[in-house]
N, CA, C and O atoms as CSV, one atom per row, in Angstrom:
chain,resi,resn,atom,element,x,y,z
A,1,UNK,N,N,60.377,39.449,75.304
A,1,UNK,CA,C,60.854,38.148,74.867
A,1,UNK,C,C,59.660,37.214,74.780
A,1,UNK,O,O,58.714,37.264,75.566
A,2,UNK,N,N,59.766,36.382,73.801
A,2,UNK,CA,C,58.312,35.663,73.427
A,2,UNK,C,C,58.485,34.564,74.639
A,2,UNK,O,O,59.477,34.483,75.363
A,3,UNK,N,N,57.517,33.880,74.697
A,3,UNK,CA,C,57.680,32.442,75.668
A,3,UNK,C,C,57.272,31.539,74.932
A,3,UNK,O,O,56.348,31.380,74.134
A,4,UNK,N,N,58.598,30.637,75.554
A,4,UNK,CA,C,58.715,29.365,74.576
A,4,UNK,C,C,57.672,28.367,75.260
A,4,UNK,O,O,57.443,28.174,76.454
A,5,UNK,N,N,57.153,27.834,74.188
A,5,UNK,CA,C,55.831,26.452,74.170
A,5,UNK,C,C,56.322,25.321,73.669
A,5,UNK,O,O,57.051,25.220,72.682
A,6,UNK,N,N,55.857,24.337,74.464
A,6,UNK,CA,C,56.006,22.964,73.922
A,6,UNK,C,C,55.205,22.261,73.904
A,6,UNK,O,O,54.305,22.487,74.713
A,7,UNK,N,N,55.062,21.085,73.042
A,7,UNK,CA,C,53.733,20.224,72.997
A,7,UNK,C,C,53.872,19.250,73.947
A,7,UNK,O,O,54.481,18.227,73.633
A,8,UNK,N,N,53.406,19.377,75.098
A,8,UNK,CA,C,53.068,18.357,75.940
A,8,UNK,C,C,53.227,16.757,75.506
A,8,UNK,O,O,53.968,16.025,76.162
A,9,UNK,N,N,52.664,16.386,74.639
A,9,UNK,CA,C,52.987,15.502,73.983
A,9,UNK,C,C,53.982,14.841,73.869
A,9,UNK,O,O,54.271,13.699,74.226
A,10,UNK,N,N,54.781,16.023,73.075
A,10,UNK,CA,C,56.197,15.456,73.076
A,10,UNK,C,C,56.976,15.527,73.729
A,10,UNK,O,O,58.136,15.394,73.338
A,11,UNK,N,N,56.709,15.731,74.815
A,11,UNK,CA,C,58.142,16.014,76.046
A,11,UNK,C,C,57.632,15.188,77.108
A,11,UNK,O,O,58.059,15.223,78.262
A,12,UNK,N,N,56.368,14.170,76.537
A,12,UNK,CA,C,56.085,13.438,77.573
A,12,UNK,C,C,56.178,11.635,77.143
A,12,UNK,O,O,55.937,10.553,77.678
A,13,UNK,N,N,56.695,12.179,75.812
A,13,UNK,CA,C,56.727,10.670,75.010
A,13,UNK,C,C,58.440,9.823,75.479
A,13,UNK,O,O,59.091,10.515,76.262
A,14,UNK,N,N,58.849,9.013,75.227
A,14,UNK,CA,C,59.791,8.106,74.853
A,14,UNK,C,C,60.564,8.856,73.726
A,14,UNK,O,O,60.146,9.163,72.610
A,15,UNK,N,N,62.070,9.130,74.403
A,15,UNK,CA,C,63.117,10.085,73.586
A,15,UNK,C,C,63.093,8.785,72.214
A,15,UNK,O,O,62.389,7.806,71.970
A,16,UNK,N,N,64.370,9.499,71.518
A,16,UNK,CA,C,64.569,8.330,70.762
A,16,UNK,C,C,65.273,8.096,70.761
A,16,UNK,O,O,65.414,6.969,70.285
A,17,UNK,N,N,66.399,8.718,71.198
A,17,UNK,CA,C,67.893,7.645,71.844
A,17,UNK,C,C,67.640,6.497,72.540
A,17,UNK,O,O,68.106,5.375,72.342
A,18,UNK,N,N,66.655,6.965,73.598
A,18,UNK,CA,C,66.200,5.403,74.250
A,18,UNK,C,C,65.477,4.539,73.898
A,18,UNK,O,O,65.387,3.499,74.549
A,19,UNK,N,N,64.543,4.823,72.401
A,19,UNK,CA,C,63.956,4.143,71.871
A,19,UNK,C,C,64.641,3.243,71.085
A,19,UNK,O,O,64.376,2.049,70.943
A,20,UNK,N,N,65.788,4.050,70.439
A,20,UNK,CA,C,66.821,3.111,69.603
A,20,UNK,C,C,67.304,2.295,70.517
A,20,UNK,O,O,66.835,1.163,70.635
A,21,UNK,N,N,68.240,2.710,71.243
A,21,UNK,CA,C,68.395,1.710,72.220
A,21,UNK,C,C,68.219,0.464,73.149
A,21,UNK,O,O,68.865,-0.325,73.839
A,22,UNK,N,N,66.685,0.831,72.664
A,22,UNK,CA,C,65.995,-0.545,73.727
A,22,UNK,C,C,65.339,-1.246,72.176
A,22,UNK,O,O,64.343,-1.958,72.303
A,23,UNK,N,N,65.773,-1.082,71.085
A,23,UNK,CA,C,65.750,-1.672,69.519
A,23,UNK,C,C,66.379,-2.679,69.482
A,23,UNK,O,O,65.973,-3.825,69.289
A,24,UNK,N,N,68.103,-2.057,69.788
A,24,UNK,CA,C,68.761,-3.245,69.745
A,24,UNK,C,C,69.353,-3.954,71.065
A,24,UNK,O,O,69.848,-5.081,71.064
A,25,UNK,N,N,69.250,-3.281,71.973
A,25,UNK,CA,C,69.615,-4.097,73.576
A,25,UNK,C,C,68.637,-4.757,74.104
A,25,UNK,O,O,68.829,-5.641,74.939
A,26,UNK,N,N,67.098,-4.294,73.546
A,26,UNK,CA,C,66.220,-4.730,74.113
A,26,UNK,C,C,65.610,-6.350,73.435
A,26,UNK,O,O,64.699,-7.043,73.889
A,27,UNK,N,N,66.367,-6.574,72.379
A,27,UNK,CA,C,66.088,-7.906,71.482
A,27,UNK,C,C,66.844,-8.969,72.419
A,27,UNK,O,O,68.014,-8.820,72.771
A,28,UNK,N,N,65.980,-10.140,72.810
A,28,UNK,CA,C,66.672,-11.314,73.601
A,28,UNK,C,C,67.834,-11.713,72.643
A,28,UNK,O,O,67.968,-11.952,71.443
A,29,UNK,N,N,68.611,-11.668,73.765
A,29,UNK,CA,C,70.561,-12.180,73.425
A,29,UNK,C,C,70.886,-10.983,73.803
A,29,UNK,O,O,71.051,-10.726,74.996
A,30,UNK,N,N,71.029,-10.046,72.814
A,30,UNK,CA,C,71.559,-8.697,72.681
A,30,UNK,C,C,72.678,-8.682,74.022
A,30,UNK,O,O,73.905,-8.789,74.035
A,31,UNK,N,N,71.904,-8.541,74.873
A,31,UNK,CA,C,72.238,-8.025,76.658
A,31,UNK,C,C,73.351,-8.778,76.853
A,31,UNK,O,O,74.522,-8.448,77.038
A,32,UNK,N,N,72.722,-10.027,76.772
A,32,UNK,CA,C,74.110,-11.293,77.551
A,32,UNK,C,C,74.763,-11.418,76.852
A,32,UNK,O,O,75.897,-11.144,77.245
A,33,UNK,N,N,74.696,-11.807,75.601
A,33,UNK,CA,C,76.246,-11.479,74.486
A,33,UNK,C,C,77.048,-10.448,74.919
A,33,UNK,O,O,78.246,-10.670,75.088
A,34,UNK,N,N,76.492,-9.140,75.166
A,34,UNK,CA,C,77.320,-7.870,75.608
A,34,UNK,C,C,77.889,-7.861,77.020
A,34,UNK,O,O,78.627,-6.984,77.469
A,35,UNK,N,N,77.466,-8.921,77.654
A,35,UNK,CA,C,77.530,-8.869,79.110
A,35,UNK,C,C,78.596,-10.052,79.235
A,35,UNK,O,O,79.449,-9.914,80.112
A,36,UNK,N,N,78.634,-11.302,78.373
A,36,UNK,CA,C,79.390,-12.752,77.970
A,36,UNK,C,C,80.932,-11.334,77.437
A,36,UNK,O,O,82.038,-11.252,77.970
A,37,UNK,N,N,80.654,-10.896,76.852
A,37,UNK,CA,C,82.158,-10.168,76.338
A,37,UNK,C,C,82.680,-8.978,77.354
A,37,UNK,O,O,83.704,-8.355,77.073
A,38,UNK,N,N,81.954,-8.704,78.505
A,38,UNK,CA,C,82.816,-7.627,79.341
A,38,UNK,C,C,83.705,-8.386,79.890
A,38,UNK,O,O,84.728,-7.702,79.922
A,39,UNK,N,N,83.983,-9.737,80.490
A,39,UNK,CA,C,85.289,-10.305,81.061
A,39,UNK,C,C,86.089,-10.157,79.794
A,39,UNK,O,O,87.160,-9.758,80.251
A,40,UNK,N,N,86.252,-10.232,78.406
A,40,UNK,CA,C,87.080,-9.949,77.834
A,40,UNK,C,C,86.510,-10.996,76.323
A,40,UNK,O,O,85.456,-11.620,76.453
A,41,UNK,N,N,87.214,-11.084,75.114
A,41,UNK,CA,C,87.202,-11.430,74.298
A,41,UNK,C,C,86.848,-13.155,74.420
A,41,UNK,O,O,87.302,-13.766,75.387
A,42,UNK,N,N,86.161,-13.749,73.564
A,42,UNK,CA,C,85.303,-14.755,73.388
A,42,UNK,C,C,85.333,-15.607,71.761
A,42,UNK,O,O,85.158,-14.920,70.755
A,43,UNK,N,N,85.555,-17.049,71.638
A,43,UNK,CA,C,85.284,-17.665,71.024
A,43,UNK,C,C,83.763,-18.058,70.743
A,43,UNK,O,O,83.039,-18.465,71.652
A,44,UNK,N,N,83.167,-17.858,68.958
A,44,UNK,CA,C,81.986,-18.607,69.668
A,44,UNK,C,C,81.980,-19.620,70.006
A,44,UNK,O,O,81.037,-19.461,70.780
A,45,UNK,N,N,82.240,-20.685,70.128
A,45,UNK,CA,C,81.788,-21.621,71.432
A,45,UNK,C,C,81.666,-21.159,72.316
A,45,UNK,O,O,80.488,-21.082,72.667
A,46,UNK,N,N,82.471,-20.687,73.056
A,46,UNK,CA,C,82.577,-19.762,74.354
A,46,UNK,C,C,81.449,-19.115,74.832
A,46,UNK,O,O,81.047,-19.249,75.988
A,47,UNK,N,N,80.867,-18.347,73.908
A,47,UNK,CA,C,80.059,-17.779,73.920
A,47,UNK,C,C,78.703,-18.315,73.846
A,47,UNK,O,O,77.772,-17.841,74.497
A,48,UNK,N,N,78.570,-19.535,72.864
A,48,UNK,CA,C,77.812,-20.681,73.164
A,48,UNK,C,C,77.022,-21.110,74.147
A,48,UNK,O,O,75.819,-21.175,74.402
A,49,UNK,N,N,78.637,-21.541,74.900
A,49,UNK,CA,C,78.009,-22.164,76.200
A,49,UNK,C,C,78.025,-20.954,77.439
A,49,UNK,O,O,77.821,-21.264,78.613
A,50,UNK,N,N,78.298,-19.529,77.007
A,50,UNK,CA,C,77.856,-19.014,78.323
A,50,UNK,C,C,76.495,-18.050,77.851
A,50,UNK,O,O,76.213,-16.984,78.397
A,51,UNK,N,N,75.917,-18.510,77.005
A,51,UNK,CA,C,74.512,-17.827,76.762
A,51,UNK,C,C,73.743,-18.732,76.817
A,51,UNK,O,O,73.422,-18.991,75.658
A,52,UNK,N,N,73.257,-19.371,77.490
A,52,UNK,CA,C,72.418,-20.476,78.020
A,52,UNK,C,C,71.090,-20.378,76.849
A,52,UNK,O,O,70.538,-19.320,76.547
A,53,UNK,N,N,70.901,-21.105,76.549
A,53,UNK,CA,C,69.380,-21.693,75.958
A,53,UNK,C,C,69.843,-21.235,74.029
A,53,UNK,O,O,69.195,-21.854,73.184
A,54,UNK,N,N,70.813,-20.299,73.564
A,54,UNK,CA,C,71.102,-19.274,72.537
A,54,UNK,C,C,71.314,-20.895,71.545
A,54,UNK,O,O,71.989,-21.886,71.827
A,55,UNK,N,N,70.175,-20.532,69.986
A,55,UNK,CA,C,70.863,-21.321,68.880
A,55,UNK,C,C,72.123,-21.103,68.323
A,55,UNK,O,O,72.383,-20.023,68.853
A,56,UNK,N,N,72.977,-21.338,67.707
A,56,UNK,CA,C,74.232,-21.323,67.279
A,56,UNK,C,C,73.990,-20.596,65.906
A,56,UNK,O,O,74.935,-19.900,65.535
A,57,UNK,N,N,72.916,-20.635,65.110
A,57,UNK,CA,C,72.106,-19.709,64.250
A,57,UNK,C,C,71.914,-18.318,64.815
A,57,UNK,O,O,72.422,-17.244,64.492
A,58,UNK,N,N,70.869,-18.703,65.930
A,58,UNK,CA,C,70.316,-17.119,66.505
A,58,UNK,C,C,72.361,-16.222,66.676
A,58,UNK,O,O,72.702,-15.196,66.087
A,59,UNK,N,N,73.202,-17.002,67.556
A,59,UNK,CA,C,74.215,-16.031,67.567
A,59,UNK,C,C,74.724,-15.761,66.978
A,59,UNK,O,O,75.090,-14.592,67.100
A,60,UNK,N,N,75.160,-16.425,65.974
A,60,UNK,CA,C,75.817,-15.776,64.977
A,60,UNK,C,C,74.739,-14.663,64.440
A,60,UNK,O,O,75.315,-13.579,64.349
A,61,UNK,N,N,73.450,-14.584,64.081
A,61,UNK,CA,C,72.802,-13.423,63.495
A,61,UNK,C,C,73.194,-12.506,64.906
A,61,UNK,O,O,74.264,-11.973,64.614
A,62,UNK,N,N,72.899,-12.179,65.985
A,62,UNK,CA,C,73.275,-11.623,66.839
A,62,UNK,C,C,74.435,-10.844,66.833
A,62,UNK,O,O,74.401,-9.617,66.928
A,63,UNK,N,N,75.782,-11.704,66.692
A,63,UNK,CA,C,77.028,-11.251,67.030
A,63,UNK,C,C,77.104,-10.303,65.181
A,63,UNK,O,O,77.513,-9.143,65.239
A,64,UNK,N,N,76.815,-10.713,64.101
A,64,UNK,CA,C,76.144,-9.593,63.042
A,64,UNK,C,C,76.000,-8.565,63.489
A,64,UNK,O,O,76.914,-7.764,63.686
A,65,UNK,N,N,74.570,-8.348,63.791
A,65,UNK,CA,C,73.825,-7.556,64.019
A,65,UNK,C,C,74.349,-6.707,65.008
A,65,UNK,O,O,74.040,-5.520,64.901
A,66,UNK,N,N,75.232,-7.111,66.157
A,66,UNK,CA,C,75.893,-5.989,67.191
A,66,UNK,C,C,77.299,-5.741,66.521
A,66,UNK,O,O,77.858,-4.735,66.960
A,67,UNK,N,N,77.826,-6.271,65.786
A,67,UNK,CA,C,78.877,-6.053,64.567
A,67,UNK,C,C,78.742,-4.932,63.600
A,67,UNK,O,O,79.803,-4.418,63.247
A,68,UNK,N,N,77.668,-4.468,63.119
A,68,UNK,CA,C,76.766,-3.585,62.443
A,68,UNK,C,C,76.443,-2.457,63.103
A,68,UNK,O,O,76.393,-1.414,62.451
A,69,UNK,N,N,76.191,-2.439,64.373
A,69,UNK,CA,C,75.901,-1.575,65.476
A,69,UNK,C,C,76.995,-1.234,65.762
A,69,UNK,O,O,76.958,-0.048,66.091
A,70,UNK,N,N,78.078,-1.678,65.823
A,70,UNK,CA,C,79.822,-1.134,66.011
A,70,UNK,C,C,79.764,-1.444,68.036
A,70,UNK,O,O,80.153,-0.631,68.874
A,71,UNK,N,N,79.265,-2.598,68.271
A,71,UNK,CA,C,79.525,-2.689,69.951
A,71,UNK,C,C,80.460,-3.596,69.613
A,71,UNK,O,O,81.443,-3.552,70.353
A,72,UNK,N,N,80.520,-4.710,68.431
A,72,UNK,CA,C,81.340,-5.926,69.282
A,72,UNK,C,C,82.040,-6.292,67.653
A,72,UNK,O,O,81.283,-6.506,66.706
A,73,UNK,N,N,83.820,-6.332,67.463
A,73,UNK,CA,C,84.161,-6.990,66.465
A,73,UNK,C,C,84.549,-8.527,66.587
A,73,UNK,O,O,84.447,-9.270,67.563
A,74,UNK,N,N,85.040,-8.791,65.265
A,74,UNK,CA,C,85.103,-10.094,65.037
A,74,UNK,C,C,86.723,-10.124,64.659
A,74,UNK,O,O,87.059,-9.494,63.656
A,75,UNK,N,N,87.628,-10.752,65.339
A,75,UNK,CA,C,88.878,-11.119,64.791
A,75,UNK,C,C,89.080,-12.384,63.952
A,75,UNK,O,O,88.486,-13.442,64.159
A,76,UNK,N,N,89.914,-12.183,63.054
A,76,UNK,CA,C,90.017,-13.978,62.692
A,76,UNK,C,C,91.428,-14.224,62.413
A,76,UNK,O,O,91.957,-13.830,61.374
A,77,UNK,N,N,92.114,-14.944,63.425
A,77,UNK,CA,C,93.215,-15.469,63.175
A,77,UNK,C,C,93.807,-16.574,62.540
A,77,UNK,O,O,93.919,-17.659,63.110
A,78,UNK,N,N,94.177,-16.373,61.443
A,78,UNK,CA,C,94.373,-17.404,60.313
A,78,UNK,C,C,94.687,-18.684,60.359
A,78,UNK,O,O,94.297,-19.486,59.510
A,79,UNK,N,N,95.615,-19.073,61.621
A,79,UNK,CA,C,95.910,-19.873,62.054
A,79,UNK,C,C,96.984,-20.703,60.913
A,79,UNK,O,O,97.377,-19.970,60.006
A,80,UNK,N,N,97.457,-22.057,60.877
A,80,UNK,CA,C,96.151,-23.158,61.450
A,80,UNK,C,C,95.910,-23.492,62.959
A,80,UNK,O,O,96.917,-23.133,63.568
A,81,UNK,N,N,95.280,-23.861,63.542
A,81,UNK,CA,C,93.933,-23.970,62.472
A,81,UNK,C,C,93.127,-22.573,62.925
A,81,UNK,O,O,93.077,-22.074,64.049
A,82,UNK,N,N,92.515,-22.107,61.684
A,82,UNK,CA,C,91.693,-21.019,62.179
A,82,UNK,C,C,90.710,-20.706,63.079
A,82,UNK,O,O,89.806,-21.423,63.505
A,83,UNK,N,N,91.038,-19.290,63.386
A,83,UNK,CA,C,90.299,-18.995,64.986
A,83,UNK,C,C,89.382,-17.665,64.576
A,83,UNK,O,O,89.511,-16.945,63.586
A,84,UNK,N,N,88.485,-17.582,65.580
A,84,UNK,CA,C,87.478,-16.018,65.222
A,84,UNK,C,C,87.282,-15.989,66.560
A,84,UNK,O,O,86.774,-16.997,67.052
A,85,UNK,N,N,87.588,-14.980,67.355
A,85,UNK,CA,C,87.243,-14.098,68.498
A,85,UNK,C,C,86.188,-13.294,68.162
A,85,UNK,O,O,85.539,-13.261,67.116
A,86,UNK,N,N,86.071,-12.527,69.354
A,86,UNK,CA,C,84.524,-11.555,69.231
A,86,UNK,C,C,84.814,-11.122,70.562
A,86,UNK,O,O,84.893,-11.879,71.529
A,87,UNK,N,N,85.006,-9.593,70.590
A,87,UNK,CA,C,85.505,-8.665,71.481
A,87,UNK,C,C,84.722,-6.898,71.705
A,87,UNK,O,O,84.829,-6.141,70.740
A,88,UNK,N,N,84.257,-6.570,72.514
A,88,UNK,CA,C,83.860,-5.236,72.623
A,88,UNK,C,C,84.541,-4.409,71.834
A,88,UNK,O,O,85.729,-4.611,71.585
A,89,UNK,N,N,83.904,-3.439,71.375
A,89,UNK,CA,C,84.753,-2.570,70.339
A,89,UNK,C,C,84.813,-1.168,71.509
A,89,UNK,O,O,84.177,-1.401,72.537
A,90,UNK,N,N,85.323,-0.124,71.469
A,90,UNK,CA,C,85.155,1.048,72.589
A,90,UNK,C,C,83.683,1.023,72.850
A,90,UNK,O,O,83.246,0.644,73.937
A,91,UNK,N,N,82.957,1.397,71.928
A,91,UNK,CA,C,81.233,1.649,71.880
A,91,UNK,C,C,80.860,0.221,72.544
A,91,UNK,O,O,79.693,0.469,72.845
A,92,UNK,N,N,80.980,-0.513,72.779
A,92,UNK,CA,C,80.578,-1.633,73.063
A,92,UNK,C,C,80.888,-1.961,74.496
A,92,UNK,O,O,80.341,-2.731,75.285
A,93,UNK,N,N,82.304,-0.862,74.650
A,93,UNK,CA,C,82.950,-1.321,76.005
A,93,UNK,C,C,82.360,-0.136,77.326
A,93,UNK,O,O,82.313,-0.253,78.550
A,94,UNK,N,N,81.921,1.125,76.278
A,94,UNK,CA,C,81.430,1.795,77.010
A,94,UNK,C,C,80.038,1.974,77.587
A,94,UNK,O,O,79.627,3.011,78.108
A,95,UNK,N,N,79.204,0.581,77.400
A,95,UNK,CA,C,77.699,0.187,77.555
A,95,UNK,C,C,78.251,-0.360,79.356
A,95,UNK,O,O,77.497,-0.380,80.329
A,96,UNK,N,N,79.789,-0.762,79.356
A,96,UNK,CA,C,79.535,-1.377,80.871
A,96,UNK,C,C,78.965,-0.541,81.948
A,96,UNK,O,O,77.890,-1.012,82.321
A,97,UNK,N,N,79.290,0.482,82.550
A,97,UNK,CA,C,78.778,1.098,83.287
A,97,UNK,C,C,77.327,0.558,83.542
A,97,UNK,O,O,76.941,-0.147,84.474
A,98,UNK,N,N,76.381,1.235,82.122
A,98,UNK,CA,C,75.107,0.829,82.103
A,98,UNK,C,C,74.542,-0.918,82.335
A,98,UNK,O,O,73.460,-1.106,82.891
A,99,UNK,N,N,75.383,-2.102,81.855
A,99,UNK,CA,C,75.008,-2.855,82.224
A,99,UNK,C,C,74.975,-3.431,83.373
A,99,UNK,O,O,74.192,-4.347,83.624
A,100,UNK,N,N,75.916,-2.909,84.295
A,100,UNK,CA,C,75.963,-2.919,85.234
A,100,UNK,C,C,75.625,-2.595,85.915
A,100,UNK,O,O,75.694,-3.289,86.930
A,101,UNK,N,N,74.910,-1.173,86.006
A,101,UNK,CA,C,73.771,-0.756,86.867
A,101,UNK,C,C,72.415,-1.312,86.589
A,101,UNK,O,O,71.685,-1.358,87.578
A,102,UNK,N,N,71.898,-1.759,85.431
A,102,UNK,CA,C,70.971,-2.701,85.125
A,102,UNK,C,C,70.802,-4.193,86.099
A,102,UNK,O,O,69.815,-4.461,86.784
A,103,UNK,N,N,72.086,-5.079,85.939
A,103,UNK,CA,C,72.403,-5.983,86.548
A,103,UNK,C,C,72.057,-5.525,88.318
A,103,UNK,O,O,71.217,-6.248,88.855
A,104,UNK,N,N,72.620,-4.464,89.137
A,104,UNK,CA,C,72.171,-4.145,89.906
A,104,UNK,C,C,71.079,-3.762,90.024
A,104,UNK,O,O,70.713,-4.410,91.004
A,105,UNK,N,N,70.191,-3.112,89.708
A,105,UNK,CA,C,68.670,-3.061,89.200
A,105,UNK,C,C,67.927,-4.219,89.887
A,105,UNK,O,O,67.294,-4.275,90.941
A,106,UNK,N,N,68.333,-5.495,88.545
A,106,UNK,CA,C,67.615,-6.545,88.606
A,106,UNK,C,C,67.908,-7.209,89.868
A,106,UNK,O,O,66.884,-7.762,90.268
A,107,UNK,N,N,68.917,-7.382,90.675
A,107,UNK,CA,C,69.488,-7.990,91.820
A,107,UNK,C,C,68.059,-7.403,92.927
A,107,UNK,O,O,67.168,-7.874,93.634
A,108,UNK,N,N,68.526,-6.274,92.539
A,108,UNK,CA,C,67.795,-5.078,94.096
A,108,UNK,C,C,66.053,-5.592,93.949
A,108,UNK,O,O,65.334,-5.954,94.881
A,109,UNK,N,N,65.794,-5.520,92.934
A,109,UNK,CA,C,64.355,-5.378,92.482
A,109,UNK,C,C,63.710,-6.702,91.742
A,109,UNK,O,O,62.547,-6.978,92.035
A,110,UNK,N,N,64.324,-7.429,90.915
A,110,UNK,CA,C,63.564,-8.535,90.780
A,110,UNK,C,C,63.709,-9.684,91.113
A,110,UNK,O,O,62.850,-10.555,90.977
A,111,UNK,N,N,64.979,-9.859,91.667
A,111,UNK,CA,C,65.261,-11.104,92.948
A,111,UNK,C,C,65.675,-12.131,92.047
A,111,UNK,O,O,65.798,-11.963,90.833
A,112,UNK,N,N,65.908,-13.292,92.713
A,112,UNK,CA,C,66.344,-14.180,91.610
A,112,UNK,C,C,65.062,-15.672,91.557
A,112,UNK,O,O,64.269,-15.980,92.447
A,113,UNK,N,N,65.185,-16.081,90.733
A,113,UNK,CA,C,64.365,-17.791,90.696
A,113,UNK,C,C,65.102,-18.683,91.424
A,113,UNK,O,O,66.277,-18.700,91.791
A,114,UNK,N,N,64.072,-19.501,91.574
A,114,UNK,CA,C,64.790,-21.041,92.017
A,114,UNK,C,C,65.538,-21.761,90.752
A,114,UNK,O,O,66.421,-22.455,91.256
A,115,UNK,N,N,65.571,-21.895,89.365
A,115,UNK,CA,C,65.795,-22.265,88.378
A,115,UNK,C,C,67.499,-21.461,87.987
A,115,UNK,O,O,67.743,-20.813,86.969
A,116,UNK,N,N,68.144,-21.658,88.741
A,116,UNK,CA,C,69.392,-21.435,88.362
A,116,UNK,C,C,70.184,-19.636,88.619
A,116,UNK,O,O,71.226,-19.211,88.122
A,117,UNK,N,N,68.969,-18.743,89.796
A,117,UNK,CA,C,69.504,-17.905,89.624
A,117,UNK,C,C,69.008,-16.628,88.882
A,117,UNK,O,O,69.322,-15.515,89.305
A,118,UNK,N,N,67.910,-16.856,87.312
A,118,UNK,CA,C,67.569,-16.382,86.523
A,118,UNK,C,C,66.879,-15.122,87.285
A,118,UNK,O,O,66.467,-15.448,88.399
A,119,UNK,N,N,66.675,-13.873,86.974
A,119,UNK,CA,C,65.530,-13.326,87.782
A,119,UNK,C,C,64.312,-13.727,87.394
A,119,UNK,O,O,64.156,-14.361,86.351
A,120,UNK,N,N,63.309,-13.396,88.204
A,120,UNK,CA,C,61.661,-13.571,88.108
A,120,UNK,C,C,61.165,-12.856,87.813
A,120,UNK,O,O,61.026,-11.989,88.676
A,121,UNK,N,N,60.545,-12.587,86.554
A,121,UNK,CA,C,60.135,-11.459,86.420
A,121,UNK,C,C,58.016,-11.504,86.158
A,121,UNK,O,O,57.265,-10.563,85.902
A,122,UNK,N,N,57.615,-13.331,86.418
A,122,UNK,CA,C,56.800,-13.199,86.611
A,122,UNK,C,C,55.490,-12.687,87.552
A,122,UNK,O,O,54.345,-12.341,87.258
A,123,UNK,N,N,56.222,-12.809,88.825
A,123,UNK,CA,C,55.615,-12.094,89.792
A,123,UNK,C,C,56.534,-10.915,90.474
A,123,UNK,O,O,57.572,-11.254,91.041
A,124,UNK,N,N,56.054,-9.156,90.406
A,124,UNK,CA,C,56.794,-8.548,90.918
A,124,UNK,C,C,57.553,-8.981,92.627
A,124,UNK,O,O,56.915,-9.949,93.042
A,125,UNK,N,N,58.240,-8.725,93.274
A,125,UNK,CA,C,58.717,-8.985,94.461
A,125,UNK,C,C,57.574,-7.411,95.152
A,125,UNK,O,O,56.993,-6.449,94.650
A,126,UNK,N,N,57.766,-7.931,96.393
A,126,UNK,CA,C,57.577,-6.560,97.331
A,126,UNK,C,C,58.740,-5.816,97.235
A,126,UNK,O,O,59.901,-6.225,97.207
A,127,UNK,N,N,58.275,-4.571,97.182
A,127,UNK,CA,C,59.800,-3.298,97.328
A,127,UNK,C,C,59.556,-2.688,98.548
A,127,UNK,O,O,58.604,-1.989,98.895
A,128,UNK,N,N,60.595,-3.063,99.183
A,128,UNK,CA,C,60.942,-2.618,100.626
A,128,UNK,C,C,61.461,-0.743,100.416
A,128,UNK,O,O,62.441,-0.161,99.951
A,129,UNK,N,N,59.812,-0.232,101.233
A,129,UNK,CA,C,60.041,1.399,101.256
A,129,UNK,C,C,61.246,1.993,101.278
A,129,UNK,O,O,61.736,2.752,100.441
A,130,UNK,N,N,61.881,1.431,102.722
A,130,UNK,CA,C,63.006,1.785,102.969
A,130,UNK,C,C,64.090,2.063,102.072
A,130,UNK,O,O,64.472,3.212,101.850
A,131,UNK,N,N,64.744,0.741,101.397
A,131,UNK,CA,C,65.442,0.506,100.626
A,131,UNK,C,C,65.733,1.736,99.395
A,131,UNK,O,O,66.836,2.039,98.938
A,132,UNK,N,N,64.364,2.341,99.015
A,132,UNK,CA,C,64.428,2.782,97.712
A,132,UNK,C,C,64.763,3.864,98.201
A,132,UNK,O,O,65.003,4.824,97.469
């Protein structure tokens, strides 16, 4: 039987599932939009005001762009007066797990700021041996 070879190289690079992935999760908003819609479906305003610092431009290209990606649809109820929700789609709903172990991640490991909570990610924290 021959023996199988591989190029070092490539089995030492960045897959590309995770490369795609950190394409579009890894673009600022992305995360907290997806993270603003796990309690459940969202107006933009709503969404507005729970993505802190986000233009009303930038989200709407955002809530697009993860619309396109098939994580998050858009309802529009005709009303009057008319309404548009924005809700996890399955693919969208099945990122929780992962954001959530992320979110734990950042808790364990990059601690939070004085500024509202935010983590710090300018200076690493000490990592307690133990812990890990």
């Amino acid at each position: 039987m021959a023996e199988e070879r591989h190029d070092t190289g490539q089995c030492s690079g960045v897959g590309g599932a995770v490369e795609r992935v950190f394409l579009l999760l890894g673009k600022r908003w992305n995360g907290v939009i997806l993270a603003s819609l796990m309690s459940g479906p969202g107006r933009f305003a709503e969404l507005r005001r729970a993505v802190n610092g986000i233009s009303e431009r930038m989200l709407s290209d955002r809530l697009a762009e993860l619309g396109e990606a098939g994580l998050v649809s858009r309802e529009v109820d005709a009303g009057p007066p008319l309404r548009v929700s924005y809700r996890l789609t399955p693919a969208g709903e099945a990122l929780r797990p992962a954001l959530q172990e992320l979110g734990d991640w950042a808790e364990r490991f990059l601690g939070a700021s004085e500024q509202g909570g935010c983590p710090s990610v300018g200076q690493p924290r000490a990592v307690d041996e133990q812990a890990v």
